[in-house]
N, C-alpha and C positions, 0 to 999 in steps of 0.2 A: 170539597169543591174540585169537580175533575177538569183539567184544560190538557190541551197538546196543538203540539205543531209539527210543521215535517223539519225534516234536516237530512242528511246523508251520510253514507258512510264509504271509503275506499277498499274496494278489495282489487289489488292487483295494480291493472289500469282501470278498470271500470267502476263505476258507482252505483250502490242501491240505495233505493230512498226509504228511512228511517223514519218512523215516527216517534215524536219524542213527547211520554204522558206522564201528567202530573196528577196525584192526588193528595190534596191538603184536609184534615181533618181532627175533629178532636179526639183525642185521645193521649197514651202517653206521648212526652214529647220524645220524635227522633227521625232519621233521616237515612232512609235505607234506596240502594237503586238496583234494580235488577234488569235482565235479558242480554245476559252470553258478554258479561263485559272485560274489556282488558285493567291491565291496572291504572293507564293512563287515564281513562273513560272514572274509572273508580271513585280517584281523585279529584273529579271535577265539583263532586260535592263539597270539599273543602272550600275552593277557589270560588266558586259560587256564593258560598252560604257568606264569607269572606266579604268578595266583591261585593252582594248585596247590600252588607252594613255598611261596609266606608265609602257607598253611594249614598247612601242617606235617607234608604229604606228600610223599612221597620221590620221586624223577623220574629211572627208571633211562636212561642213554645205549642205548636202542632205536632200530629202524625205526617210524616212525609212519606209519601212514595215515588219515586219517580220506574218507568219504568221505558226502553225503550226497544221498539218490536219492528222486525219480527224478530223472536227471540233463540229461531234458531242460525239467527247471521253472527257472526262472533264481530264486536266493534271495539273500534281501536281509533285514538286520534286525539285530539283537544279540542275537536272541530265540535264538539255536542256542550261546550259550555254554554254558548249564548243562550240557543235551544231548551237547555233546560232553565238558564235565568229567567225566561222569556215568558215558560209557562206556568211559574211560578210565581213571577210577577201578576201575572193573570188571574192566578188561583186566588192571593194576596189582594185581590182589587186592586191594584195599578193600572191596569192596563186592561180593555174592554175585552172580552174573547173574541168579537168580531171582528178585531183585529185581526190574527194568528189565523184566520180561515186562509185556504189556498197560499200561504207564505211560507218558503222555503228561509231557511238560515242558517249559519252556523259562523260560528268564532272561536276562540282562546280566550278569556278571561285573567286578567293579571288577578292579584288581590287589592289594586285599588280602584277598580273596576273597567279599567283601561281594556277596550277589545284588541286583541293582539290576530296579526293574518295566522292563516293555516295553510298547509299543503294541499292541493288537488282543488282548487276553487274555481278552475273550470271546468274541471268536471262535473263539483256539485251544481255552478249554473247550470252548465249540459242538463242536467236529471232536472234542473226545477224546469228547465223548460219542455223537455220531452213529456214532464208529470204537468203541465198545463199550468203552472203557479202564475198567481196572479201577478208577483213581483220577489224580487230574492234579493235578501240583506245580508250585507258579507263585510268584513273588518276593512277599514280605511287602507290598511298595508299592502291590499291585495286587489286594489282598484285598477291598476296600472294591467293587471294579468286580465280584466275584463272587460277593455275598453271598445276590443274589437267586435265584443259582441253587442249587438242593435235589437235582435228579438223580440227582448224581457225586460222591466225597467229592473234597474237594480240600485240599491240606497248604498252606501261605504258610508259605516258608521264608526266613531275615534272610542266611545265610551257609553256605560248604561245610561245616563245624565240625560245623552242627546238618544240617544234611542229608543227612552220612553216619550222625550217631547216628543220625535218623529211619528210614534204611534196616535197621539193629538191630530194630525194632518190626513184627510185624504190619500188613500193609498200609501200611507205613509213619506207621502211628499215625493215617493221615486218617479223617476223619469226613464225614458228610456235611450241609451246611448245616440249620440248622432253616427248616422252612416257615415263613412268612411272610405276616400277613393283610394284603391287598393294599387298602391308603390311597389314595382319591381324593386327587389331587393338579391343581389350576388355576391354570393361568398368571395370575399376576398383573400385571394391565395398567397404565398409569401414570395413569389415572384411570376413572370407574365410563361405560358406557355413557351414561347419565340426567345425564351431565355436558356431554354432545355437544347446543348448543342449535343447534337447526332440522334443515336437511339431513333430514327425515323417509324423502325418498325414497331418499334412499343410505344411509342405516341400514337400512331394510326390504331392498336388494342385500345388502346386508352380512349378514343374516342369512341370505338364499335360499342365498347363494354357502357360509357356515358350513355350513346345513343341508344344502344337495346335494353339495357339493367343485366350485361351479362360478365357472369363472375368474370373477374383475370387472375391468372398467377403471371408473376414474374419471374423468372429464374436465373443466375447469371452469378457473374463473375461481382466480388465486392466492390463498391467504390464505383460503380456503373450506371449508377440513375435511377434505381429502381425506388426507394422512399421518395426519391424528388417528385417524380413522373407521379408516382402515388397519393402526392399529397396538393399534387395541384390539377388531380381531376375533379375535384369538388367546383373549382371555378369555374369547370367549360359547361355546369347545370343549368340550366336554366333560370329563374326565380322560380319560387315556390307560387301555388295558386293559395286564396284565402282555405280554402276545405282542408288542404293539407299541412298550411302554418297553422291551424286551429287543431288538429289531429295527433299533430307534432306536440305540440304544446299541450294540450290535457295528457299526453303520457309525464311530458317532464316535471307537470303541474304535480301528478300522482307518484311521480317520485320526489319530490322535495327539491327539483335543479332550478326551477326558476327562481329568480329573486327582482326587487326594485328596481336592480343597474338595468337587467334582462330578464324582464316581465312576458315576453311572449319569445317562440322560437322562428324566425324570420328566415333564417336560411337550412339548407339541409344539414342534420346531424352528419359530423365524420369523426369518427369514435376508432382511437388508437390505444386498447390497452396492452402493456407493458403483459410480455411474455410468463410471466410468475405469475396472471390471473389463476383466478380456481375454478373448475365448471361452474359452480355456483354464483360464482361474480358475472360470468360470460353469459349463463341460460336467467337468470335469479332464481331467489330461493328465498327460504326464512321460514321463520312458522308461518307468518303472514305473507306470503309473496311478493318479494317486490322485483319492479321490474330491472335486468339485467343487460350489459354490454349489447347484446343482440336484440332488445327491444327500444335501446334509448338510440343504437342507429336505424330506427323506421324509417324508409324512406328516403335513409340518407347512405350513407358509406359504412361500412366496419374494413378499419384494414387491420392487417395482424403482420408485422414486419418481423423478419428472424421466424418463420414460420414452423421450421424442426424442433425453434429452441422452445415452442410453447410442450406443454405437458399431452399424450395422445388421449386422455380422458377428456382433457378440454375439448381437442381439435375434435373427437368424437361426439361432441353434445350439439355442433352444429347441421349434422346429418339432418335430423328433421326439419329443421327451421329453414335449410336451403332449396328443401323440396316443396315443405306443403306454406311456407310463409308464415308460418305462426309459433308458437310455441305453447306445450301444454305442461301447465304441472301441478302434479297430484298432492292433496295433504288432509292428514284428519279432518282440517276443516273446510275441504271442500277441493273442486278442480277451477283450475283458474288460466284462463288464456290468455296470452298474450300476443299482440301482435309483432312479426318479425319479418317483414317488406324488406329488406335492405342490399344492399351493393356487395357483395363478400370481393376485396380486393386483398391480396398476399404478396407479398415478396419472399426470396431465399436464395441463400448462396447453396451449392450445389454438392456442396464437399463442408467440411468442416475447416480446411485453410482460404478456403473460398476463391480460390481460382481457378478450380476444376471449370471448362474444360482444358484449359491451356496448363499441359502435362511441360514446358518448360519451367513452369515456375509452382503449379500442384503438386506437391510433395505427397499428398494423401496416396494410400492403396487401395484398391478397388473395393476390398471389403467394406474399410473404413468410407467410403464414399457412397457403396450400398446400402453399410448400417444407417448411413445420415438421412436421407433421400428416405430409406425404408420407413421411420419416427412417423410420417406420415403415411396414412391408410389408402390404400388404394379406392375407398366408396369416395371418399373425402375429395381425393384427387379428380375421379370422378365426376365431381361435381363442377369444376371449371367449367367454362364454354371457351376461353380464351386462357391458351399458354405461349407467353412469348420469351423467346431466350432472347438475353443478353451479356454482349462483351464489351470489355473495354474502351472507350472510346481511343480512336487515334489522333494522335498528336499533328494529324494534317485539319482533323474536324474540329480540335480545340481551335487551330491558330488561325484556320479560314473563319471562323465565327460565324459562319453563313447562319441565316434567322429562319427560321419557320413561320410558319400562321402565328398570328396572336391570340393570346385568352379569347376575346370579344370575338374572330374571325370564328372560333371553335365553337365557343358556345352558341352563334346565330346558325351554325351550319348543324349542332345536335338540337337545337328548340326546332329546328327546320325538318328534322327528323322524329322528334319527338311529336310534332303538329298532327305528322302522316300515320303516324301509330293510335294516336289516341282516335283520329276519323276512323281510321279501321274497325278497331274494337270499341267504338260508342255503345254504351248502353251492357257492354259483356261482364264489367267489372274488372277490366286489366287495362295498361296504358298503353305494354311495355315487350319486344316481340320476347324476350326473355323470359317471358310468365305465360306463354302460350304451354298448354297442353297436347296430347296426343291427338286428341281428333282435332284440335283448332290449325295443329302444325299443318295435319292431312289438309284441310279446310281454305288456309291462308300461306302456305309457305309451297304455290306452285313452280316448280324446278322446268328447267327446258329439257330435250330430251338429251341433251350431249351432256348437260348438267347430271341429270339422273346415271348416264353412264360413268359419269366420275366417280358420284356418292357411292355405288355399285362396289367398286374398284377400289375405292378407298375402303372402306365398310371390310371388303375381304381383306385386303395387305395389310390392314392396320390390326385387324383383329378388334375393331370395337366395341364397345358395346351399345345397346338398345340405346340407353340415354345420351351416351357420345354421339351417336348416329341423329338423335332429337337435338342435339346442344350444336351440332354443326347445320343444322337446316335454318335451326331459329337464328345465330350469326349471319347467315347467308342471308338469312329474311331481313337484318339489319344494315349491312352491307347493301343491298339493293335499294333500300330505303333510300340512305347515304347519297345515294347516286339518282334516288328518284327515276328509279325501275320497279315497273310491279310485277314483271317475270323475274322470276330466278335464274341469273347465266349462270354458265360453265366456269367464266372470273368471279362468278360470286360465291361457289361453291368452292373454286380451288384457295381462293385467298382463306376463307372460314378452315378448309382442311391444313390452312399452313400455319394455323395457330391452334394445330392440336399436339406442340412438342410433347408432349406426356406419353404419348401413344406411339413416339417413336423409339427405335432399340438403344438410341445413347443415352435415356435416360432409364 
């Protein structure tokens, strides 16, 4: 008796859909599975054959095969126990075959036949519904991660018991989610913008960098704001729209970070790993790839604070992902993409006693403050669009405590700028003036002519180069934004060129 059903499998972030087939027959009795599988996958036979009897179904001495295709995708998971109980159950007479037509599923099986969540469960909804299924049954645990989707109906089953009654029912009784009016939701930072005294001019990067998606480095003296400033620009974002808390969330779904407390990802990722990462923690890796530091901040922030003290192997693996937004990587069994949208912010002191520039109290030698600065590559550095120094604050700006904008003022004035970018590029697949390209710079980054004479003039003194020369047009294009100018001025080009510290001789 042959039966099957779909199910799915994770590679990466993304999903391919699985078919999972059973054949029962006589002959010797035994129970073999094949097509490309892991060990995890292996062992489902056990838990399976297990669960079945302490459900309280019968398990004739047959030939078993289970096989599941296509056979040249390597799988991996516990996500294919149900899937195969399922069609077993079928082959067994439990359950009609015309049930399992167009039904996606998949679960964990304890040994008493309790269905247990799996990792990546939006993503497999995602695939049942791009593959047309009729409806997709997925473990009680993991109902909470699929509520915002309305599509597809989808059943959350606790155990076999109730999952063969459910197959008794019409469509197997699923429904499908109630819509959903979709709540602004904002990172909350660990204190308000207007809390940050002085530093006026790396608070205004801070916003450029929010408003456009354009990298910042920090630089400066220790003890000078630069982690603070860094960790409370996540608050001036926006709220996320549903497409992107839904996009966010199938990556973390496919690495294993959501859970019950935090079933969906609601505000933008901002991802601080400790400086001893390894490439391989920062890009991912594995035999099976999973996704990495620069893919789990899509969308959202990566900051890397102490940025000399990271390893130059590491700093080197973000070269690609800063320019084309994604990340590739190669392995026997296969190439696997991933996506890498995100915010690259840095901080660093500037010496290794860290009060370079101020030679009263820098003990460092030039070389030594060379060597430090040098750890970092010049493509890398590069890559900023925004570099702003910082010093000290003075003890006139601590005691006057004069206030700034608040968080709320910041974030209505970058959604206010965010509004004007996304009308711009409707329809191009970009949101953000920091993701514009060559011809689009040509295209939307129109300078005035006293402007043009700056760029000119800066371009020669600084010695730039090509992409310094693009990374200061598209700030300028964000800065005008800001201001709700669609000409490019001469102030909008001069402010962009006074936050290319890198490109000057003190550093």
């Amino acid at each position: 008796m042959f039966r099957k059903v779909m199910s799915a499998t994770i590679l990466g972030v993304s999903c391919i859909p699985i078919q999972v087939e059973a054949d029962v027959r006589n002959g010797l009795p035994g129970f073999s599975m094949v097509g490309y599988l892991s060990s995890r996958v292996k062992e489902a036979q056990e838990r399976v054959c297990t669960a079945l009897k302490n459900s309280g179904f019968f398990f004739p001495a047959k030939h078993i095969t289970v096989n599941l295709s296509p056979a040249d995708v390597k799988k991996d998971g516990t996500g294919f126990d149900l899937p195969i109980a399922a069609v077993l159950l079928s082959a067994l007479g439990y359950l009609d075959s015309s049930c399992l037509e167009n039904v996606c599923m998949a679960g964990e099986l304890s040994l008493s036949g309790e269905i247990k969540g799996v990792k990546g469960i939006l993503a497999i909804v995602d695939r049942a519904l791009k593959e047309e299924c009729s409806l997709c049954i997925i473990p009680k645990d993991n109902e909470k991660e699929v509520e915002m989707i309305d599509e597809i109906p989808i059943l959350a089953v606790e155990n076999l018991c109730e999952f063969v009654k459910h197959a008794t029912l019409e469509n197997w009784g699923a429904v499908k989610n109630p819509s959903q009016s979709w709540k602004e939701i904002f990172y909350e930072g660990e204190w308000d913008f207007s809390e940050i005294v002085g530093q006026e001019t790396a608070k205004e990067a801070a916003i450029i960098a929010a408003a456009g998606f354009h990298n910042l480095l920090m630089i400066g003296t220790k003890g000078a704001g630069k982690t603070m400033i860094a960790k409370s620009i996540p608050s001036i974002f926006p709220s996320l729209s549903k497409d992107e808390v839904m996009e966010i969330s199938r990556i973390y779904s496919a690495a294993g970070l959501l859970s019950q407390d935090n079933p969906i990802m609601r505000s933008r990722p901002f991802r601080t790993p400790h400086h001893t990462i390894s490439p391989k923690a920062l890009a991912g890796g594995g035999q099976i790839p999973k996704p990495g530091e620069i893919t789990l901040a899509h969308k959202g922030i990566l900051f890397l604070d102490e940025l000399p003290e990271f390893s130059r192997s590491t700093l080197e693996v973000l070269r690609q992902p800063l320019e084309e937004h994604r990340i590739g990587i190669t392995r026997v069994s296969g190439n696997f993409q991933f996506p890498a949208d995100f915010l690259f912010i840095a901080a660093m002191n500037a010496c290794p006693c860290g009060y370079y520039p101020d030679r009263n109290k820098c003990s460092c030698s030039n070389t030594e403050i060379e060597k430090y600065i040098g750890k970092i590559s010049g493509p890398i550095l590069d890559r900023f669009d925004l570099c702003t120094e910082m010093k000290q604050v003075s003890k006139d700006e601590i005691w006057k405590k004069k206030k700034g904008k608040t968080t709320k003022e910041l974030r209505n004035t970058v959604k206010e700028a965010h509004a004007i970018q996304k009308e711009r590029y409707k329809g191009m697949g970009i949101s953000f003036n920091g993701r514009l390209n060559g011809k689009e710079i040509e295209k939307y980054c129109e300078v005035s002519l006293e402007g043009e004479k700056l760029l000119k003039l800066a371009y020669e003194k600084m010695h730039l180069s090509v992409r310094a020369y693009h990374k200061i047009l598209k700030t300028a294009r964000t800065i005008a934004d800001l201001e709700k100018t669609e000409k490019i001025e001469v102030s909008h080009i001069s402010k962009a060129v006074s936050y290319r510290a890198l490109d000057k001789k003190d550093w």
